[in-house]
C-alpha positions in Angstrom: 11.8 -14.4 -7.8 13.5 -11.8 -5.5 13.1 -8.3 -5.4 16.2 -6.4 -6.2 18.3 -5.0 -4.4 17.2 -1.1 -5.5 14.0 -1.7 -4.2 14.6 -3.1 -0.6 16.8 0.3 0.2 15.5 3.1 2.3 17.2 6.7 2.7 18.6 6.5 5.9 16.8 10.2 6.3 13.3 8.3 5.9 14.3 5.0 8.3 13.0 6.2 11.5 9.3 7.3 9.3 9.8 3.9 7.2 10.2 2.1 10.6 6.4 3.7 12.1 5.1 2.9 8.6 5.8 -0.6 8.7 5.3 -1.3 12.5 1.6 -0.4 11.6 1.6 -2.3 8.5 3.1 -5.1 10.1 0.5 -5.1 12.8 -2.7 -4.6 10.7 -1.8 -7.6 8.1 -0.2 -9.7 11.0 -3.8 -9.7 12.3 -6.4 -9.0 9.5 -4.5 -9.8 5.9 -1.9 -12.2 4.8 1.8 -12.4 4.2 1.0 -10.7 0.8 -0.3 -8.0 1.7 2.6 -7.6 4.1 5.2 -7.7 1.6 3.6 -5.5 -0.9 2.7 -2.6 1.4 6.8 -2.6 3.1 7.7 -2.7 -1.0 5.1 0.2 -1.9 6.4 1.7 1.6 10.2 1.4 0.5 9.0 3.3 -3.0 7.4 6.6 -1.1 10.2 6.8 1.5 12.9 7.2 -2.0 10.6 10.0 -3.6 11.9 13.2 -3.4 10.5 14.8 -1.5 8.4 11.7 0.3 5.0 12.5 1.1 5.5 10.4 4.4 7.3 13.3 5.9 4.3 14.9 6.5 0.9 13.1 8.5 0.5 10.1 10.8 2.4 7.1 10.2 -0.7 5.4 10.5 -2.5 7.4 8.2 0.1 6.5 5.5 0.1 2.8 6.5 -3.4 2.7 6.0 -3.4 4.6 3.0 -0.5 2.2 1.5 -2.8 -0.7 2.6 -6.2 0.5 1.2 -4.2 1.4 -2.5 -2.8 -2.5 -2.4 -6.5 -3.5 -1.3 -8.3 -1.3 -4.2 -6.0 -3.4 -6.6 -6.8 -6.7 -5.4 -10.6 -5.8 -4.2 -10.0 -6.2 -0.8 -13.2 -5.3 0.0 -15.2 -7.7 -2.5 -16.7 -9.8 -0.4 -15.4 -12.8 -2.9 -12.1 -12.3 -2.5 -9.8 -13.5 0.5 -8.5 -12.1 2.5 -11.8 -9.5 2.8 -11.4 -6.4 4.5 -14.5 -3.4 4.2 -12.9 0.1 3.8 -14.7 1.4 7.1 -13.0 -2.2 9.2 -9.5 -1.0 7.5 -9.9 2.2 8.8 -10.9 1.1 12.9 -7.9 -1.4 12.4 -5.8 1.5 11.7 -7.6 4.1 14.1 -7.6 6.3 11.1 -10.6 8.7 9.7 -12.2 7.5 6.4 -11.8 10.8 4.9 -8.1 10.9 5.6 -7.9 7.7 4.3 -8.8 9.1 1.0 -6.8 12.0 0.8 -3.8 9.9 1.6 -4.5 7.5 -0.6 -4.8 9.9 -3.2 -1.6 11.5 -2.7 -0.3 7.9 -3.3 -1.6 6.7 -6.2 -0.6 10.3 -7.8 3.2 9.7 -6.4 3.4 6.1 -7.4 0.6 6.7 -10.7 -0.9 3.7 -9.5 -4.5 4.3 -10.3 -6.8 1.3 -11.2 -7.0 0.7 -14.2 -3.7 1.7 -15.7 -1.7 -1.1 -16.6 1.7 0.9 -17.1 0.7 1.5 -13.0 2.1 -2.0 -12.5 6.1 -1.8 -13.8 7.2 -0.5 -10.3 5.4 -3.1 -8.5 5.7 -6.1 -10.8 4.3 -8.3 -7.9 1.2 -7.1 -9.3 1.0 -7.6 -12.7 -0.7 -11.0 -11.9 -3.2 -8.9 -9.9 -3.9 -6.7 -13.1 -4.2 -9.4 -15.3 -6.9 -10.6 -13.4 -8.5 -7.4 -13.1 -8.7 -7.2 -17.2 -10.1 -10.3 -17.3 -13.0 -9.7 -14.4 -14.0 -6.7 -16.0 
């Protein structure tokens, strides 16, 4: 199933910011994650650049592409050692040369702007990629 067409667009205001974003995403999961991972974070990245205003305008593009990957990887428990790919919070962090701490205020900020928190099932409708993911999480707990 495809994603549509609303959700691939980017303001052209937020391009050049979308374009760091996703250069650091793109690295990170081309090395470390899976194709995935890499298509969810540039979908989850499309969403913050088309928030008014985005909180990508502000901060390191590499803070935020962290941040975007950690949220996906809280989801998915990226950092159960069960799961696969398996990534720790504090190896996400050196991957992206970004501070744990910062890592957590960003991520914050996301899951506020997106209401993405775990646990949340109505979290899911703008990323129906993960619904599968959620179901899963109902049933593990």
């Amino acid at each position: 199933m495809g994603v549509p067409n609303r959700l691939n667009s980017v303001p052209r205001r937020m391009l050049p910011i979308y374009k760091k974003v996703v250069d650091a995403i793109d690295e990170v999961c081309g090395r470390y994650l899976n194709q995935e991972y890499h298509d969810l974070a540039r979908t989850m990245t499309q969403a913050l650049c088309r928030k008014r205003p985005s909180p990508l305008t502000s901060g390191q593009p590499r803070t935020w592409a962290c941040a975007i990957v950690y949220v996906l990887g809280r989801v998915n428990f990226l950092d159960a050692k069960s799961s696969s790919p398996h990534m720790t919070t504090i190896d996400l962090c050196a991957a992206f040369g970004v501070g744990e701490r910062t890592l957590h205020t960003k991520a914050r900020v996301i899951e506020d702007v997106l209401q993405t928190r775990r646990g949340r099932a109505e979290a899911f409708d703008a990323f129906p990629m993960l619904r599968g993911t959620q179901s899963h999480q109902s049933r593990s707990s």
